[in-house]
N, C-alpha and C positions, 0 to 999 in steps of 0.2 A: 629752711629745710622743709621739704615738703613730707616726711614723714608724720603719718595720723597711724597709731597704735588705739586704738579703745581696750583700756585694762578688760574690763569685761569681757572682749570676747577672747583675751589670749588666755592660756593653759599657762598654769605655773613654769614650765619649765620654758614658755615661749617668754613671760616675761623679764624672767633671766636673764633672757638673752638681750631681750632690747635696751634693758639697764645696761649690759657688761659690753652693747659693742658700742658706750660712748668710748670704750678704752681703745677702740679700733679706731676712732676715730679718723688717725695716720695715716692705715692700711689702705693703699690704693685698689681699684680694680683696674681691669686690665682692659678697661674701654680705652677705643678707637678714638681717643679725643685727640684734635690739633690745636695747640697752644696758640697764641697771638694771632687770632681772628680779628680782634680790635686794635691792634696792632699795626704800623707799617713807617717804614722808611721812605722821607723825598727829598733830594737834594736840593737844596736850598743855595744859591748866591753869597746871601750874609744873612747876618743877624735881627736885620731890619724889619720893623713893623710890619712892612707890605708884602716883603719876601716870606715871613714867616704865617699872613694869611692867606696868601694863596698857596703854600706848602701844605697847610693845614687841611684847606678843601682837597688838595688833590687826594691827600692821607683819607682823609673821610669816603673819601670816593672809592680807594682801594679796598676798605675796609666794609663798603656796604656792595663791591662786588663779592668778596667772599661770602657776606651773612644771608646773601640772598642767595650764589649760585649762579647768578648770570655775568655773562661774560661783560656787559658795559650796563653803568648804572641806570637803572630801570625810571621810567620819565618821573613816574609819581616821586622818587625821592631828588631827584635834581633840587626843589628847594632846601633840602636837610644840607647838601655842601653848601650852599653857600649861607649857611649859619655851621658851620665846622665847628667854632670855640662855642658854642652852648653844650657839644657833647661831647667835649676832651675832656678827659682826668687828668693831663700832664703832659709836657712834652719836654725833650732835651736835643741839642745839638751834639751832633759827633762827628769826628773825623770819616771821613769816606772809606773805608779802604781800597787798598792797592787794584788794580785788574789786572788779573795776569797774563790776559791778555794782549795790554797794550804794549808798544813798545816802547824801550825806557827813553824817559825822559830827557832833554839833550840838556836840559837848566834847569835847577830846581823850580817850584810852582807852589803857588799856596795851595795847601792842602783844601780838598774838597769839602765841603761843609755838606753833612746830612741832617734831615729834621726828623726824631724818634716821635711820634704822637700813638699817646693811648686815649680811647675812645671809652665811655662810659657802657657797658653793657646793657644794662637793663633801659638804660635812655635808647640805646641806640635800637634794641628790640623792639621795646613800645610803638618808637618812631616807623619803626619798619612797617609792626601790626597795622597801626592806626594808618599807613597810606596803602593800605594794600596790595603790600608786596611780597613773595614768600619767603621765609624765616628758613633758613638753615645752619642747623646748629653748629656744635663741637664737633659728633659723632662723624666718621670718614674717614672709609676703609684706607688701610694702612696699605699699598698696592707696591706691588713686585711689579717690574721691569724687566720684561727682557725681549732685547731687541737687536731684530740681526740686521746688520751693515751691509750692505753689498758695495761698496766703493773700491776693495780692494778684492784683488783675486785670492776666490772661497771664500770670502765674506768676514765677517766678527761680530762677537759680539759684545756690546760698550758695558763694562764694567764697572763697581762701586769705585775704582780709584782711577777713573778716567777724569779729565781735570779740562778738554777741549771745548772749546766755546760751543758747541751743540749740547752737552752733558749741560755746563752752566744755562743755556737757555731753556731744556728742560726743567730745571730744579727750578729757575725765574719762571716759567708758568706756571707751574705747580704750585709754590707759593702764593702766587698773586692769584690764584683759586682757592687757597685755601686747602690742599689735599698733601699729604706726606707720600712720600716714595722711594723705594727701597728697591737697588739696583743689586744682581749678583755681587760676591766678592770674585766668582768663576778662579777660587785654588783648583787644586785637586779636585778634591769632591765634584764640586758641579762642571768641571770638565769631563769627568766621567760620565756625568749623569747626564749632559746635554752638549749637543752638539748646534752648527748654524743651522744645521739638515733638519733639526726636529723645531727649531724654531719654526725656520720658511714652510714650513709644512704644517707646523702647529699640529705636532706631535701629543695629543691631549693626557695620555698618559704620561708619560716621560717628563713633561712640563710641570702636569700634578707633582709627580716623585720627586724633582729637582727641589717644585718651591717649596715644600713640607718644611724645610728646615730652618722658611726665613718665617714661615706661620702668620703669611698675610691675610688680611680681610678678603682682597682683592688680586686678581693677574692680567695685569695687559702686556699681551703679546704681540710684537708688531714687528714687521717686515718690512724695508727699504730696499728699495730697488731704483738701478738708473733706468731714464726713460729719455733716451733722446739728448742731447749737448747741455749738460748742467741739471738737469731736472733730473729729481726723486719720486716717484709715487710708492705709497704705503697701503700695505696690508696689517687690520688689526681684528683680535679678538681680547674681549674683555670679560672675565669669567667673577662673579661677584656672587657668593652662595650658589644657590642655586642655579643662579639666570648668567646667562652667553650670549654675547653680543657681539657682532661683529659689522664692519663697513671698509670702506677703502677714503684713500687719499688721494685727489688727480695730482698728476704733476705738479712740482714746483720745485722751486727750493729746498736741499737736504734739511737747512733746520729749521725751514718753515711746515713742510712735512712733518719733520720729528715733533716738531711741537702741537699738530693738530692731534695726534693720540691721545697727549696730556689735557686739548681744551674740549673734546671730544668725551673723553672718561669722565669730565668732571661734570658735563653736560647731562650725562646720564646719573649720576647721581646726586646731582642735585632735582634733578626730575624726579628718581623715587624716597629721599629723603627730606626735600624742604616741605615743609608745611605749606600747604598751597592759602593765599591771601583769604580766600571764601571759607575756611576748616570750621569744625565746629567740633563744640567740646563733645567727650566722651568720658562715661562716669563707669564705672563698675564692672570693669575689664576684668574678667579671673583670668589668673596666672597662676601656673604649678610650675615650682622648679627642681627637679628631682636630685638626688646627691648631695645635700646641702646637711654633711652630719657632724659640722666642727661651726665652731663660735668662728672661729674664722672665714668659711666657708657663707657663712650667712652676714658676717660684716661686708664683704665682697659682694655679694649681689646685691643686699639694700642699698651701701653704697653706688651700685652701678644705675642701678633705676633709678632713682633719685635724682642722677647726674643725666641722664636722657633727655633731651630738648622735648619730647613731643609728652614726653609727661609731667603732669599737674599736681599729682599726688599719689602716693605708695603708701596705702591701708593694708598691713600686715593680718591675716586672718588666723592663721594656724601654723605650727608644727605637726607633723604625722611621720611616722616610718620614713625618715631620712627625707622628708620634702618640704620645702614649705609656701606656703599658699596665699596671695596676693590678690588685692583688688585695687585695679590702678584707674584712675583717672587721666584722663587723655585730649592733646590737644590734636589736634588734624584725625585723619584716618588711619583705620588698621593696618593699614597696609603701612604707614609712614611708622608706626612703632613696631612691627614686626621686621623690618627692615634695621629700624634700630639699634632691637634688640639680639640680631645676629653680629653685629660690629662687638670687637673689643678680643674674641674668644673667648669669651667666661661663661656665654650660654650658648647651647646648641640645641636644637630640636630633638624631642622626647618621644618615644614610642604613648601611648595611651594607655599601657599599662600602671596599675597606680589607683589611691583611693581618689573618691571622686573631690570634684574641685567644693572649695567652700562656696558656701551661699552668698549672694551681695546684694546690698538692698536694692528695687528698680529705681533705676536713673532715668532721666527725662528724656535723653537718646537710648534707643532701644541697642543693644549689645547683648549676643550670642551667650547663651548661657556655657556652651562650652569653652571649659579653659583654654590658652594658649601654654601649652605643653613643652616644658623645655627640662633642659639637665645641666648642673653647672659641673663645667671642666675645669679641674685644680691645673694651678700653673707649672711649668717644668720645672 
């Protein structure tokens, strides 16, 4: 746990609080984390020695594109796969499942063989640091979808209970980068709220008002269109806090198209959250997070720091007038923890209003004395 309290500098009633939120221990925060990064399925033949270490590498392979962000594994770790069992914790075999795609079978067949391999984390980090290659963590953005179809006359758009091998090959790149995504349900509601029109057009308000309700990190909006006998080319815009990005797809393939959005999004942010190979530490970060006036409210954001990849440690300074005041410790740049720490919804950026930030002692990297200013937002 990288929490450092110094009894000395907390206020009675801040110590209170760092005793009482072992009881919070439970209470999650509401970061952007993605589960099974270390993680991954490879089907496997049978159960044999040989089968089951080249399964292994391949597993390890999928798993050091995610942690890195790059789309194919990066040269400096090519020798970490082919030592795979040094940094497994466990693996099991499973049945495949079905495809629903395919068509049924004319005689039964033995069942598919899958290999589950879980990967050691802080092995697999180390490895990562030591060849210099960049680190991306849990944290990533939770992104809405919504995407209009032009294939049929007036176009549509693909829905959360759309089940067509294009949807499935979106959710398979998206996985196999590491990023969650979140497709309308388009009932009611978001039929009202959004039509093909305000997609194709990217409709920027309208698009705001619809996603409000799914309370992403992230919106990529994209546009398919036909271009000629079989070919698709796409229009996207991808809205992430602040920053709007947008680019096109040339021709190809519908769900080869649909899929460059998803390798394209992840592209981008693994570019402003991985911790770039060269990073250097950062000590005595102030942070104010305002609203913070329940035991709960404050178990929730130490929690949430603490859980942030590019932080090293969360020195707790003070309580004041419903805020409380931090000096963090940091690995890469400001720019990769402020990015951070927009993901999850639980902080949002603060007006400057407010008592001044605490003092931190000088660290050996020089760091802005003004705080980064945020507010924490209770949950629905």
């Amino acid at each position: 746990m990288r929490e450092n309290m110094p009894v000395k500098t907390l206020p009675r009633i801040l110590l209170s609080l760092a005793l009482a939120v072992l009881c919070f221990a439970a209470v999650p925060a509401r970061a952007a984390l993605v589960a099974g990064l270390y993680e991954a399925r490879v089907p496997v033949a049978d159960q044999s020695s040989s089968a089951r270490s080249a399964a292994l590498q391949q597993a390890l392979g999928a798993v050091l594109i995610k942690v890195t962000g790059a789309r194919s594994v990066p040269s400096s770790l090519t020798p970490l796969v082919g030592d795979a069992a040094h940094y497994m914790q466990q693996y099991r075999y499973e049945q495949a499942p079905p495809d629903p795609s395919a068509p049924p079978a004319a005689s039964p067949t033995t069942p598919s063989l899958v290999l589950w391999a879980r990967f050691d984390p802080k092995v697999v980090n180390d490895a990562v640091t030591a060849a210099h290659a960049p680190l991306w963590g849990a944290e990533r953005p939770r992104t809405l979808v919504w995407l209009a179809l032009q294939d049929t006359p007036g176009g549509r758009l693909l829905p959360a209970t759309d089940s067509s091998f294009l949807m499935q090959a979106l959710q398979s790149a998206a996985q196999q980068r590491g990023i969650g995504l979140i497709f309308p349900q388009l009932d009611a509601v978001d039929r009202a709220a959004l039509g093909v029109p305000d997609v194709t057009t990217f409709a920027a308000d309208r698009i705001r008002q619809a996603s409000s309700r799914y309370r992403p990190e992230a919106v990529l909006v994209g546009s398919i269109t036909p271009f000629g006998s079989g070919q698709y080319a796409a229009h996207w815009q991808l809205t992430s806090g602040s920053e709007q990005q947008a680019w096109e797809t040339p021709p190809g393939d519908e769900v080869v198209t649909a899929v460059d959005g998803i390798e394209v999004s992840a592209d981008r942010y693994a570019a402003r959250l991985a911790v770039a190979p060269d990073a250097t530490d950062l000590a005595g970060i102030p942070l104010a997070v305002q609203g913070v006036t329940s035991l709960d409210a404050y178990a929730k954001v130490l929690a949430y720091l603490n859980a942030l990849t590019p932080v090293r440690a969360v020195h707790v300074q003070r309580m004041e007038q419903g805020s409380a005041y931090f000096s963090l410790d940091a690995h890469g740049s400001l720019d990769n923890l402020r990015s951070a720490l927009m993901l999850g919804g639980l902080l949002a950026p603060a007006d400057a209003a407010g008592p001044p930030a605490a003092s931190v002692a000088p660290s050996a990297i020089a760091v802005s004395a003004e705080p980064l200013l945020y507010r924490y937002v209770p949950g629905p």
